[in-house]
C-alpha positions as CSV (number, residue, x, y, z in Angstrom):
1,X,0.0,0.0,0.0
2,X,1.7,3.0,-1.6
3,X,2.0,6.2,1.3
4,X,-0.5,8.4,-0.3
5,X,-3.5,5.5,0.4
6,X,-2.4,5.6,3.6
7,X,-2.9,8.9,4.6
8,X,-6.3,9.3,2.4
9,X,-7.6,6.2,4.7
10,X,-6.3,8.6,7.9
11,X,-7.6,11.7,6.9
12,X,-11.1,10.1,6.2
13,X,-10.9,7.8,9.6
14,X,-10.1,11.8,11.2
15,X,-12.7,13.2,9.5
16,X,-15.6,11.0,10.3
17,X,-14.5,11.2,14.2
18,X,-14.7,14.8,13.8
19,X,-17.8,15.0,12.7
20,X,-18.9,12.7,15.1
21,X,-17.7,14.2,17.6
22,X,-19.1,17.9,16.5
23,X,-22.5,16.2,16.3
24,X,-22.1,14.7,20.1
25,X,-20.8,18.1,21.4
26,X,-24.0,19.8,19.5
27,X,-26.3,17.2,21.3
28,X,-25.2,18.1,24.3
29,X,-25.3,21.8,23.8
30,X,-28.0,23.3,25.7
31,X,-30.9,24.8,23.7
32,X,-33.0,27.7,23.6
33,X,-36.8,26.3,25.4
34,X,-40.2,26.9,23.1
35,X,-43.2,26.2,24.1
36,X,-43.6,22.8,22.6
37,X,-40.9,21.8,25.6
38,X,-43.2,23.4,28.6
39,X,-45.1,20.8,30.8
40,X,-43.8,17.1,31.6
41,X,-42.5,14.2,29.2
42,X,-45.4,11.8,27.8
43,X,-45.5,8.9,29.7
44,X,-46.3,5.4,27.4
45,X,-48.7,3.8,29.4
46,X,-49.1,1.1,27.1
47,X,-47.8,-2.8,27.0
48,X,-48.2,-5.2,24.3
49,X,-49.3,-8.4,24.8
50,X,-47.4,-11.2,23.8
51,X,-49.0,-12.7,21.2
52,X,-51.5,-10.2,20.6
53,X,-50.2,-8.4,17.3
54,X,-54.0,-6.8,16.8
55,X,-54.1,-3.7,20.2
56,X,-51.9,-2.8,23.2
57,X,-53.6,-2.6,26.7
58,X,-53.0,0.3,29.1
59,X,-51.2,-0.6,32.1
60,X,-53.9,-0.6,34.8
61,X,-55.7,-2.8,32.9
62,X,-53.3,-5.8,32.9
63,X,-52.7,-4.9,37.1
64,X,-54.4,-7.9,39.6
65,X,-56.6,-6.2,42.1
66,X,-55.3,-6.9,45.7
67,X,-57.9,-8.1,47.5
68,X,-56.2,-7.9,51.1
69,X,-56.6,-11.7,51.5
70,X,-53.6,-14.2,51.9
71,X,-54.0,-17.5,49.7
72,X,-54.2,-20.3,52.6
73,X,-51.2,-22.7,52.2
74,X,-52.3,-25.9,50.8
75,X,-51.6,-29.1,53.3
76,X,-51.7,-32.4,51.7
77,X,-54.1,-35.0,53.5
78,X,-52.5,-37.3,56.5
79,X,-51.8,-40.7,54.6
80,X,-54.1,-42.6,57.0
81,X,-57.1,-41.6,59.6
82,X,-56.3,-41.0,63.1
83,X,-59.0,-43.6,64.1
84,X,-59.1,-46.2,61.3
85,X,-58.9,-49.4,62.3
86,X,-56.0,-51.6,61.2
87,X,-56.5,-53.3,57.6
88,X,-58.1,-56.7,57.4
89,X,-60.4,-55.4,60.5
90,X,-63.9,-56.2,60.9
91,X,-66.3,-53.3,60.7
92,X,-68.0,-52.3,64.6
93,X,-71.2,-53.8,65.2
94,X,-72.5,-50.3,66.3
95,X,-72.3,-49.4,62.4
96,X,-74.2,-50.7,60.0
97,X,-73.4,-51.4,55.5
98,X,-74.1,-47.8,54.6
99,X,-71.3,-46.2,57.2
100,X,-73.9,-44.9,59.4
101,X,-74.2,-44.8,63.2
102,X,-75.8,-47.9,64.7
103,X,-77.7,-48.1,67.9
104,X,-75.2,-47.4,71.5
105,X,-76.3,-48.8,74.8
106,X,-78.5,-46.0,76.8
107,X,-75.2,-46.0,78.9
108,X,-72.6,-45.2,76.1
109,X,-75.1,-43.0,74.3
110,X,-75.3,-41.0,77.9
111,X,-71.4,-41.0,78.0
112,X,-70.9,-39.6,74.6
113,X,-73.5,-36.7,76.2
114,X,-71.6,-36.6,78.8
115,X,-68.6,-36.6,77.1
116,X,-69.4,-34.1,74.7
117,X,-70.5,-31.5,77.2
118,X,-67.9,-32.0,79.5
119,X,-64.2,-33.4,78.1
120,X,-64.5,-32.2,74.7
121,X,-63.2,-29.1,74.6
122,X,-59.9,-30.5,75.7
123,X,-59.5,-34.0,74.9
124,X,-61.3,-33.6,71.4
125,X,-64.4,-34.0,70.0
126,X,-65.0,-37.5,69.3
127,X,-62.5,-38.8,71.5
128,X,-60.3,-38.2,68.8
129,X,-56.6,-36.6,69.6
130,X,-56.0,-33.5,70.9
131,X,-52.6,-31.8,71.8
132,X,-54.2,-29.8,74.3
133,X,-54.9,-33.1,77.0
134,X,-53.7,-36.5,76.8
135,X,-54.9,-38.6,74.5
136,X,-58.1,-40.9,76.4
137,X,-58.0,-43.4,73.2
138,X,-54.2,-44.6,74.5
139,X,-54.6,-44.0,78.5
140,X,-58.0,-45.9,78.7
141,X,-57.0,-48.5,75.8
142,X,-55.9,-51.7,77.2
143,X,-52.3,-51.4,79.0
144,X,-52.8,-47.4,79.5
145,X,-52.5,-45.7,82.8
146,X,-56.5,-44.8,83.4
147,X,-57.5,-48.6,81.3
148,X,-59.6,-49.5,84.7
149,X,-62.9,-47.7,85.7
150,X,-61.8,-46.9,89.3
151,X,-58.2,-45.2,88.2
152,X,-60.2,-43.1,85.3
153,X,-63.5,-41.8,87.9
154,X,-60.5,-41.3,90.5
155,X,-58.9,-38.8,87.7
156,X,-61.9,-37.4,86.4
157,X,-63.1,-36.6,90.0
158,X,-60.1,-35.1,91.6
159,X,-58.9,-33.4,88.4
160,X,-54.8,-33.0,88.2
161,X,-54.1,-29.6,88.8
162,X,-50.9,-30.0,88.3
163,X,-51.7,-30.8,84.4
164,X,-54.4,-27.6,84.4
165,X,-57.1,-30.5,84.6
166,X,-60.0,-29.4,86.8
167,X,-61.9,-31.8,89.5
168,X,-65.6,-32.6,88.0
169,X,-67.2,-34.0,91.0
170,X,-68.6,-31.2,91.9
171,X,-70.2,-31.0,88.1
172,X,-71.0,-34.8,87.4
173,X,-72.4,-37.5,89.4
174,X,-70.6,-40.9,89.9
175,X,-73.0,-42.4,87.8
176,X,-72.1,-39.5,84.7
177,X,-68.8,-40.1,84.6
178,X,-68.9,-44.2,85.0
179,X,-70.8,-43.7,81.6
180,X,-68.4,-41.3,80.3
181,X,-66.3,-44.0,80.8
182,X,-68.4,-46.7,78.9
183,X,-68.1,-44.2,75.9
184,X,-64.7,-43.8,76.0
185,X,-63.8,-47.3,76.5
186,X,-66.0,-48.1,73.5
187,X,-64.0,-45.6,71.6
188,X,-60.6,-46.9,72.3
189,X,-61.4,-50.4,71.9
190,X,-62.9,-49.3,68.2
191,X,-66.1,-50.8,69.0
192,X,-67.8,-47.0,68.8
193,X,-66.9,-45.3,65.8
194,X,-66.2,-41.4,65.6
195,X,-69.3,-39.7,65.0
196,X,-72.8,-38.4,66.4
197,X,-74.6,-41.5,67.6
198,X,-77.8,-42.8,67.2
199,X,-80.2,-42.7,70.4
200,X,-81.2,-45.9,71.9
201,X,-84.7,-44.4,72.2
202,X,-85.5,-44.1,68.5
């Protein structure tokens, strides 16, 4: 490449960044305001849609309204039943084909009153366990700590106050809690499903 072509190619490489540089320096040059400039920049409130090649959709529209409520987390169901009896076992003779209640003794069916009214509330409706108060289906099962009559009316009647578990002898009669007992016992032996009973009386 002779000398000449070389310093063409410079002088037009020089030339070009000259000019772009003059048009920068102009850019950046502070202008004289008219009126056209007064009031704020135009704000595009607009967003396409992805797919959507036909209209654009203002902003607000495409916004999800808060409704001020949390979605509630999602718990899968326990595997089995608290109270389902072991596989291969026969159904209770209190219930009948369709899964309905069948008929309790006037004695259980009183316990389960009983029951309801009074324990409840701590030891779960049902029988069925509740963290707040030990769970009757184990200590009244056989081989648990309240399995005889006479240990679970002595608990029930003096209460353990040490465990925040009032006395109820002063709120049910011997023969109350003996049927509370019935019921329970019933219940932890699976012979009295979960579930309102049907009266003995009809």
């Amino acid at each position: 490449m002779s000398k000449e072509v070389i310093v063409k190619t410079i002088a037009a490489v020089a030339a070009r960044l000259g000019c772009a540089l003059a048009l920068s320096l102009t850019a950046c040059t502070p202008r004289e305001q008219t009126s056209q400039d007064q009031g704020p920049a135009p704000v595009d409130t607009s967003v396409e849609i992805p797919g959507d090649t036909s209209a654009t959709a203002p902003m607000d529209t495409l916004a999800v309204p808060d409704t001020g409520v949390a979605t509630p987390p999602i718990t899968p169901p326990p595997s089995t039943a608290p109270d389902t009896p072991p596989a291969g076992a026969q159904p209770s003779s209190n219930q009948g084909a369709t899964g309905q209640q069948g008929q309790l003794s006037q004695l259980e069916y009183e316990g389960w009153r009983q029951y309801s009214v009074n324990c409840s509330r701590c030891h779960g409706q049902d029988v069925l366990p509740n963290p707040v108060a030990a769970n009757l289906l184990v200590s009244v099962a056989p081989g648990g700590p309240m399995a005889s009559e006479s240990s679970f009316t002595k608990v029930v009647s003096e209460g353990r106050p040490e465990r925040g578990m009032p006395a109820f002898k002063s709120i049910m009669s011997p023969d109350q809690i003996r049927a509370v007992y019935t019921y329970v016992k019933g219940r932890a032996e699976k012979r009295i499903p979960p579930g309102r009973p049907a009266s003995p009386t009809g």
